[in-house]
C-alpha positions as CSV (number, residue, x, y, z in Angstrom):
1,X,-0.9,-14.6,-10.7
2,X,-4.1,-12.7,-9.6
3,X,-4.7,-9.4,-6.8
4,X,-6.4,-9.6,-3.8
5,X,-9.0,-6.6,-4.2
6,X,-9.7,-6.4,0.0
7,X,-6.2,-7.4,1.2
8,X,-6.5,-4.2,3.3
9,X,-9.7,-5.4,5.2
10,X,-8.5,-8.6,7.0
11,X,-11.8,-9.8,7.8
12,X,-13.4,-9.5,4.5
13,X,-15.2,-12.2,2.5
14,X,-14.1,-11.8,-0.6
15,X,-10.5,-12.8,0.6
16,X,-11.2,-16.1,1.3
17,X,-13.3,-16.6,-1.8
18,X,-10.7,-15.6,-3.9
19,X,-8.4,-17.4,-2.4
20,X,-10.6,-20.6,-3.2
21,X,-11.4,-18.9,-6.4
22,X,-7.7,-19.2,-7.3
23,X,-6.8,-22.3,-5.5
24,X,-9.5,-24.1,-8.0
25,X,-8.1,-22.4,-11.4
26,X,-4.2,-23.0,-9.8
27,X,-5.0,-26.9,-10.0
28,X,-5.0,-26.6,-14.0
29,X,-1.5,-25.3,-13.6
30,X,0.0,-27.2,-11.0
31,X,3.8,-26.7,-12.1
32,X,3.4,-22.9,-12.2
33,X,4.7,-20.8,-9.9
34,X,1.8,-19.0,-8.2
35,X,1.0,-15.0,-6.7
36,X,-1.5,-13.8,-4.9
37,X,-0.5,-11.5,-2.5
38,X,1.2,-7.8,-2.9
39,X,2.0,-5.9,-0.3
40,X,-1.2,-6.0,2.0
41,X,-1.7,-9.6,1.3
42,X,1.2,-10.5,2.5
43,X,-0.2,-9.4,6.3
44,X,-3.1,-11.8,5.8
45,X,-0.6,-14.9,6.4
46,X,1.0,-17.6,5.1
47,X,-1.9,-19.1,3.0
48,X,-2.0,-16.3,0.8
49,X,1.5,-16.3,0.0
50,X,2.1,-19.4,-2.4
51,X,5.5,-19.7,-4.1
52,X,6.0,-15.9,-4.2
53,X,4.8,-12.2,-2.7
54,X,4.9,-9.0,-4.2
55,X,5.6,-7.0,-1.2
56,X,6.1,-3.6,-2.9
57,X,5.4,-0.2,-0.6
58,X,5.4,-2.7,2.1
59,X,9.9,-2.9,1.7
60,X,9.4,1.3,2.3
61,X,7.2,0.5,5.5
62,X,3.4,0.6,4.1
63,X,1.1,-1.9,5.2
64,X,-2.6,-0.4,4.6
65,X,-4.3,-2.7,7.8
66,X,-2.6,-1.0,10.6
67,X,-4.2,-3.5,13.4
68,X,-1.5,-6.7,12.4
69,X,1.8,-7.7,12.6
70,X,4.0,-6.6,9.7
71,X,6.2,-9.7,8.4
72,X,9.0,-7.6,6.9
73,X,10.8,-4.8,8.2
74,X,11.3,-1.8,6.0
75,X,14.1,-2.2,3.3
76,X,14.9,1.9,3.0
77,X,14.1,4.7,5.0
78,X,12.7,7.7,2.5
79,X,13.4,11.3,4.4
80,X,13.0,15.2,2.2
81,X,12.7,18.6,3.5
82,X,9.0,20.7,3.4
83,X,9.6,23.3,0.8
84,X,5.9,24.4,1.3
85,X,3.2,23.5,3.8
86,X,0.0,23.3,1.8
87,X,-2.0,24.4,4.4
88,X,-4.4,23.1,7.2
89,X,-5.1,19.5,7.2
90,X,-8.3,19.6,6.9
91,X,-8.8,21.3,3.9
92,X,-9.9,19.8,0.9
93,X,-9.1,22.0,-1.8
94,X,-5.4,23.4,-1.7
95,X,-3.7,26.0,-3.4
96,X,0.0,26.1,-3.9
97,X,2.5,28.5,-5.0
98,X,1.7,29.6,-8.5
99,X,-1.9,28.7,-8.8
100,X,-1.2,25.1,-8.9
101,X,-4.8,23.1,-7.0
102,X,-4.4,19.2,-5.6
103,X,-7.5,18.4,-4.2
104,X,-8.8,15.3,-2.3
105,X,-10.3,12.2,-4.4
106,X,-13.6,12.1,-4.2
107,X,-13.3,8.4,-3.8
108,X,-11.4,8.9,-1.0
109,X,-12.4,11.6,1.3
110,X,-10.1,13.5,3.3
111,X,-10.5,12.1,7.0
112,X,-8.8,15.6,8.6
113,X,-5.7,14.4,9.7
114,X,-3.8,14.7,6.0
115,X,-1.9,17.2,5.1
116,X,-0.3,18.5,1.7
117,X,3.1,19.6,1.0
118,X,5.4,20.2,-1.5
119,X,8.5,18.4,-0.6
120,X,12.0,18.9,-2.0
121,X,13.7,16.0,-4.6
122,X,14.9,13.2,-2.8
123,X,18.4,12.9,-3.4
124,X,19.1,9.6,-1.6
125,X,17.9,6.5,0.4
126,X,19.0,5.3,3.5
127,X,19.6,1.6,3.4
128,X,18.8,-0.8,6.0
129,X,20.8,-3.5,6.5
């Protein structure tokens, strides 16, 4: 079992090497079942697949690589009320009731069209069948 690190960038190189890269330590283990793909990797197709997936947020309808076809439908549908609105979504810094600060990543800058909210405790799932 390994993890594609670029699985959300299609078109990047280091896919396909680790895919060779995992191939050529697979064929020391060739009876054992074999992962590389979670949920992103499984939109790269079926040569990253191998005996099993990991589709993870991809059963709640995530797929990071929004220009490709998703092969599986969302498994539950996830819905909550706003309780607060954080604020403008292009803030960076937000203050909620009490004090409480959730800021941005600094890894991961805040493009201006998130938002932050405190949402109420989800109490159930709808199911798809």
């Amino acid at each position: 079992m390994s993890h594609l690190a670029c699985a959300d960038e299609p078109d990047h190189p280091l896919n396909a090497r680790q895919r060779a890269a995992f191939d050529q330590r697979r064929a020391a283990l060739p009876s054992a079942p074999a992962s590389l793909a979670a949920s992103d990797g499984l939109m790269l197709g079926a040569p990253f697949h191998y005996d099993l997936v990991r589709p993870g947020y991809a059963l709640y309808g995530g797929q990071a690589f929004q220009g490709g076809a998703t092969p599986v439908n969302p498994v539950v549908t996830v819905a909550a009320r706003i309780l607060h609105d954080g604020g403008a979504a292009n803030q960076t810094d937000h203050v909620m009731p009490g004090g409480y600060r959730a800021a941005a990543s600094k890894t991961a800058p805040v493009s201006g069209t998130e938002g932050l909210a405190i949402l109420e405790r989800v109490r159930s799932l709808t199911t798809k069948q």
